[in-house]
C-alpha positions, 0 to 999 in steps of 0.5 A: 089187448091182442090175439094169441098167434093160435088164434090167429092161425084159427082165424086163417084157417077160418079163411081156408076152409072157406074158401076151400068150401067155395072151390069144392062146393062150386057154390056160395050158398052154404053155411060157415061159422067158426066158434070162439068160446073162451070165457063167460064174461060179455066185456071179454067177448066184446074186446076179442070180437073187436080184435079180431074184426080189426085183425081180419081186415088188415089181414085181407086187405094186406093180402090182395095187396101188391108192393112194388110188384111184389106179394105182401107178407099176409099172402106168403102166410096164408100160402104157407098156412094151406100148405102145411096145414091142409096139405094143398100142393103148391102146383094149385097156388094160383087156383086156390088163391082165386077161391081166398079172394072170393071168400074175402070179397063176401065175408064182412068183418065188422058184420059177420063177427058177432058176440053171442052173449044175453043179459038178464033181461033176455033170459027167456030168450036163451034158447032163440037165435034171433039175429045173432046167428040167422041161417034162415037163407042160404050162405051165411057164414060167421064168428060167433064169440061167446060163453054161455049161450053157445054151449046152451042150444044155439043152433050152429050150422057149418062149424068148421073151426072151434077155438075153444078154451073156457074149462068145465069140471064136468067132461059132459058139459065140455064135449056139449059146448065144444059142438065136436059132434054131428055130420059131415060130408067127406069134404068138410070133415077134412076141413075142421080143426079143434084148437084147445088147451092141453087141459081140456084135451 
């Protein structure tokens, strides 16, 4: 019934390195997708991909929000986040907060956050992306929340933030569902972040 903080923090950091592709890239024409594979049961990625639509959307809203001219507590945190967490010097506030808003301007919470998940009705469908996650044209960013379908083939392009928590007995299966593999440009790699359990890891 509500997100876990580390969560949260991978949903912020979601909007970082997003916004830190725009500013890097000069462009907004790639692909960022975040995955959130914690459990194999579909009413369960329903529950989490409502509660982070409605956590990212107060969250942005509140951030580009003044208060008696003062900053809300959405933008200390977030400052505070790509400070610490990506090392981003304080002298390049006022920049990196341009590329944050820009990002927030094109990501559409209640459309872009999508569950991954198949019935048994569409078991020949399993390896197809379909509309769930077309990177067919150019700049399509997502947060996929799924199980089995996200470790079974699912084409995945600019993952940058895997939160991931659904538990393998078999160290195979996990390192194929947690996509920790493939290129990335210099630039990106320093923007990926794996989030875990102490189990898995």
């Amino acid at each position: 019934d509500h997100l876990p903080e580390s969560l949260k923090n991978s949903i912020l950091d979601f909007i970082i390195s997003g916004a830190s592709k725009l500013r890097n890239k000069g462009t907004d024409q790639f692909h960022h997708t975040m995955l959130i594979h914690n459990h194999i049961r579909t009413d369960n990625h329903r529950c989490v991909a409502q509660l982070v639509q409605r956590f990212g959307s107060v969250f942005c809203s509140k951030y580009k929000r003044y208060r008696f001219s003062r900053r809300e507590n959405e933008y200390h945190t977030l400052k505070e986040r790509w400070e610490s967490e990506f090392l981003i010097p304080p002298t390049e506030e006022e920049t990196m907060d341009g590329f944050v808003k820009s990002f927030m301007s094109k990501f559409r919470w209640p459309n872009m956050v999508k569950t991954i998940n198949s019935s048994d009705d569409d078991t020949d469908h399993l390896f197809k992306s379909d509309s769930r996650l077309d990177y067919s044209i150019p700049g399509r960013w997502y947060i996929a929340v799924g199980g089995t379908i996200l470790s079974r083939g699912l084409t995945v392009e600019g993952l940058s933030i895997s939160y991931f928590t659904r538990q393998s007995a078999l160290y195979d299966s996990l390192t194929q569902m947690a996509r920790w593999c493939g290129y990335h440009s210099p630039e990106d790699q320093k923007l990926i972040r794996v989030v875990t359990t102490a189990a898995i890891l």
